[in-house]
C-alpha positions in Angstrom: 21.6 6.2 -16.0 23.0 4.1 -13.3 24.0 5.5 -10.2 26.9 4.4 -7.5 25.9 3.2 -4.1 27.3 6.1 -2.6 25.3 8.4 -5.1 21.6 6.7 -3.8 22.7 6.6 -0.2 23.3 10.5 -0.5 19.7 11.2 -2.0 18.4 9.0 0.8 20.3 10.8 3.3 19.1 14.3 1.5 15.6 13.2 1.5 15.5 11.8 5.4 17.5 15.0 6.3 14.5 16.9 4.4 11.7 15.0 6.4 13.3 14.9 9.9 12.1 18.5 9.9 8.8 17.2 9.9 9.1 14.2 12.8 8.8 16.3 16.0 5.9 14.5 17.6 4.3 17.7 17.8 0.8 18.7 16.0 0.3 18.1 12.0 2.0 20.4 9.7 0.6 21.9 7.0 2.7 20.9 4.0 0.9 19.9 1.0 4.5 19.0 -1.3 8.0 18.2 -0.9 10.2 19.5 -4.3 12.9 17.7 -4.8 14.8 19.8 -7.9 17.5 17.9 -10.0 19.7 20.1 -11.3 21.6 18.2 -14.2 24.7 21.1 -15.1 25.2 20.9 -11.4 24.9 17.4 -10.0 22.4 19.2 -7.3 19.5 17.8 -5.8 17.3 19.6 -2.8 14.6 19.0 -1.2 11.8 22.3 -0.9 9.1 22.7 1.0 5.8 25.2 -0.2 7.2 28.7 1.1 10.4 27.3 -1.0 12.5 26.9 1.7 15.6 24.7 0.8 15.2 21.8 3.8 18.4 19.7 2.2 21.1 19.2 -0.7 23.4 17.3 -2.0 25.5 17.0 -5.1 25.3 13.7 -7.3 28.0 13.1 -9.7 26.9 11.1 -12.3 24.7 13.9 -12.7 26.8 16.1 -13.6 28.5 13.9 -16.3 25.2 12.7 -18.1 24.4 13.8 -21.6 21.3 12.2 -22.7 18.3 14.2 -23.6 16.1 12.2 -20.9 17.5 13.4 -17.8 14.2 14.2 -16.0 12.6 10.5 -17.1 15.8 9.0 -15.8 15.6 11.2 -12.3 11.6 10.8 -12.0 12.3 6.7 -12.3 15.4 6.9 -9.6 13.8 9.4 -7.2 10.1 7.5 -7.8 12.0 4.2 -7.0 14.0 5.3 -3.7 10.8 7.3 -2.0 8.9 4.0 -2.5 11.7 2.0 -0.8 12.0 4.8 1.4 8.0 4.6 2.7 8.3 0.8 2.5 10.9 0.6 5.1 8.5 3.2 7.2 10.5 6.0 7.1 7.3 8.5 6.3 5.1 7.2 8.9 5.9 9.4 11.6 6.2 12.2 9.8 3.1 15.2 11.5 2.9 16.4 8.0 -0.9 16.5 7.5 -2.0 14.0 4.2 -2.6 13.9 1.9 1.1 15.2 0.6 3.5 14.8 -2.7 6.6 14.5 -3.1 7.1 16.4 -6.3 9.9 16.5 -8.9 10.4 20.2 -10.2 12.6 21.5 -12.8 15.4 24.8 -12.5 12.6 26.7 -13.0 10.4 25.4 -10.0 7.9 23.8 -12.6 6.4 20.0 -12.0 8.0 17.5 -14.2 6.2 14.6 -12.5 4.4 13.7 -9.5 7.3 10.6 -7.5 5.4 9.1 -4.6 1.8 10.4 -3.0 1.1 9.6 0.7 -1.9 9.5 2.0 -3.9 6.4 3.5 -7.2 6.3 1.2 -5.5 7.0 -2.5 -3.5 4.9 -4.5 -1.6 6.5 -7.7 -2.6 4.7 -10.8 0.6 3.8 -12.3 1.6 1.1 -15.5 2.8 -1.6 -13.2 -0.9 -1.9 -11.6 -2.8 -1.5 -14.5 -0.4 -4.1 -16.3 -2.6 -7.4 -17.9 -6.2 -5.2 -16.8 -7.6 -5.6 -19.9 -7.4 -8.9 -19.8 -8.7 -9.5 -16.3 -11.5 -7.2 -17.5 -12.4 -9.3 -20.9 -12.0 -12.4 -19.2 -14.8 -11.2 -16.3 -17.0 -10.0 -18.9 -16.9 -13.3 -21.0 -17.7 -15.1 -18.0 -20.3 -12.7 -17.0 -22.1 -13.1 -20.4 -22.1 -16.6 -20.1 -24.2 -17.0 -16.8 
């Protein structure tokens, strides 16, 4: 699925709309997820918090208009992809939401369909693209190991 410009700039927009609840300088929050819902007959995406509390939506078209039966894989990688830009840029680090906290991708029915981005300052998700040639690495440093 590829998405326009405008279509990523409005999940951004959704999602920093979402968070600005959270960036009051005040004490820490007690949030432990974000759901962000993808509603494919729709085009809908919002952003809940616990007490499911709708924070922010929007409407995506290409959405609305895709027919494949891997519509949650397709979201997971978009959404995955644009929090990660999203936290690189800094926009999560003022944020009083008390970590560690999720941002969550739920189905209609409120249920997880995958786990996007994690933030918290001592955990790192384990994900293919880090554990990519670690077997290798790993044979290689026993070899040499064994050797010595």
């Amino acid at each position: 699925m590829k998405l326009s410009q405008t279509s990523l700039t409005a999940i951004e927009d959704t999602i920093k709309r979402a968070t600005d609840r959270y960036a009051c300088g005040c004490e820490s929050t007690i949030v432990t997820d974000l759901h962000l819902q993808a509603m494919q007959n729709s085009g809908e995406l919002s952003v809940y918090d616990d007490e499911d509390v709708e924070l922010a939506s929007t409407n995506i078209e290409e959405w609305m208009t895709y027919e494949g039966d891997d519509f949650y894989e397709q979201v997971e990688r978009i959404l995955a992809d644009k929090l990660a830009a999203m936290k690189n840029t800094g926009c999560f680090d003022k944020l009083t939401i008390m970590k560690p906290y999720s941002f969550v991708l739920v189905d209609d029915g409120k249920e997880t369909v995958a786990e996007l981005l994690l933030m918290d300052e001592d955990t790192l998700m384990v994900n293919n693209e880090l554990l990519k040639g670690l077997d290798e690495e790993l044979n290689a440093f026993l070899k040499d190991l064994l050797e010595k």
